[in-house]
One Martini backbone bead per residue (centre of mass of N, CA, C, O) as a GRO file, in nm:
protein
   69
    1UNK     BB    1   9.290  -5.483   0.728
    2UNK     BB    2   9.091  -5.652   0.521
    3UNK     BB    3   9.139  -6.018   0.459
    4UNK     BB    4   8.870  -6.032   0.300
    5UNK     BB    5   8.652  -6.122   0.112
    6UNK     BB    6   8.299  -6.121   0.065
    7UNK     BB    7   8.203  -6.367  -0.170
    8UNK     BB    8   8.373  -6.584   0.020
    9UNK     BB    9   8.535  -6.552   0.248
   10UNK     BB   10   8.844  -6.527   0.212
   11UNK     BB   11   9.148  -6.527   0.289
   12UNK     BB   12   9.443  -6.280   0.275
   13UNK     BB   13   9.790  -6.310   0.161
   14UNK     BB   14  10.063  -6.132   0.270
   15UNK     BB   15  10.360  -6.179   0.190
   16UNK     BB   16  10.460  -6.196   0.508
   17UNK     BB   17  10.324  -6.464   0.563
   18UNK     BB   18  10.403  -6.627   0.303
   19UNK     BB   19  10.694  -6.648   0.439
   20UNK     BB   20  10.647  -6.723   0.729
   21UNK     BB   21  10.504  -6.990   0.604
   22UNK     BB   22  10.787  -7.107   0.358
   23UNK     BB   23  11.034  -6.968   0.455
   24UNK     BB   24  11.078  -6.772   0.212
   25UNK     BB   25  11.186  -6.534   0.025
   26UNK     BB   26  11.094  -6.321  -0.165
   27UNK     BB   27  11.259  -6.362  -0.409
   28UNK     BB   28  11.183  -6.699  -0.392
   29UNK     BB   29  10.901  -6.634  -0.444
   30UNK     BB   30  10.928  -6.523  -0.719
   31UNK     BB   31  11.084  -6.719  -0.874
   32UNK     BB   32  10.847  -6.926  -0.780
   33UNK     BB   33  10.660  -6.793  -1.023
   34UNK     BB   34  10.817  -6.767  -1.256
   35UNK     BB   35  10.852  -7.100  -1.274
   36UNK     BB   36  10.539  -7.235  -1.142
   37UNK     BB   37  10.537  -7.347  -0.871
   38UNK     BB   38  10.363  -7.035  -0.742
   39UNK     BB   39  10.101  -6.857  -0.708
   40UNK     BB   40   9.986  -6.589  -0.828
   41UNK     BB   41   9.907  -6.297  -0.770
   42UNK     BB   42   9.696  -6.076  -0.653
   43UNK     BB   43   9.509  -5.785  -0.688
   44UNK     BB   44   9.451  -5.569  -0.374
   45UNK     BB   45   9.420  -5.220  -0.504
   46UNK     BB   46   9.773  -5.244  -0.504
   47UNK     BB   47   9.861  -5.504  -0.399
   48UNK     BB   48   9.962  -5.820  -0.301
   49UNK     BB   49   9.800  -6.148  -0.289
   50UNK     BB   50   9.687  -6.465  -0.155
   51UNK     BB   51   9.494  -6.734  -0.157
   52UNK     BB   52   9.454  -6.953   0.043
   53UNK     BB   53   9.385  -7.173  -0.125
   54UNK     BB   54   9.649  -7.160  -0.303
   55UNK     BB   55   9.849  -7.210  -0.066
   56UNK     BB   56   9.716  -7.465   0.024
   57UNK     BB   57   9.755  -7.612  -0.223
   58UNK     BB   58  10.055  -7.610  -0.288
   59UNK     BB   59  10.150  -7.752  -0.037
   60UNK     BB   60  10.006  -8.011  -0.102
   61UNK     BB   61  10.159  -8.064  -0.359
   62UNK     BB   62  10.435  -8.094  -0.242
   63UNK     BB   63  10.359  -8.331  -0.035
   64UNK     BB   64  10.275  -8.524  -0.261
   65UNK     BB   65  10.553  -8.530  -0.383
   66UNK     BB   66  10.725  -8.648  -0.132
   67UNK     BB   67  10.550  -8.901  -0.131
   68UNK     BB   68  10.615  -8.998  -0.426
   69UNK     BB   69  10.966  -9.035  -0.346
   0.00000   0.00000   0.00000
């Protein structure tokens, strides 16, 4: 499959990726969407995808938070 954008050639994370990327499970990743912590994905095809920018956003915010603490 291909997970690139056409418009922007922008990588699209699959939540496998995703999860691998964050060390959190499926649950706790829905958990923190619920909760507005992590940016919902979007849907394509049926799928459910994180564009990486989204993805690298919310990482960068993070680390933002723990180096203000």
């Amino acid at each position: 499959m291909d997970t690139h954008t056409p418009e922007h050639n922008e990588r699209l994370l699959r939540l496998r990726e995703v999860m691998e990327r964050c060390g959190l499970s499926r649950s706790s990743i829905y958990r923190q969407i619920a909760k507005g912590a992590l940016p919902a994905p979007v849907h394509v095809g049926g799928v459910s995808v994180w564009p990486n920018s989204d993805f690298e956003s919310w990482i960068g915010e993070l680390k933002a938070a723990r180096k203000a603490e």
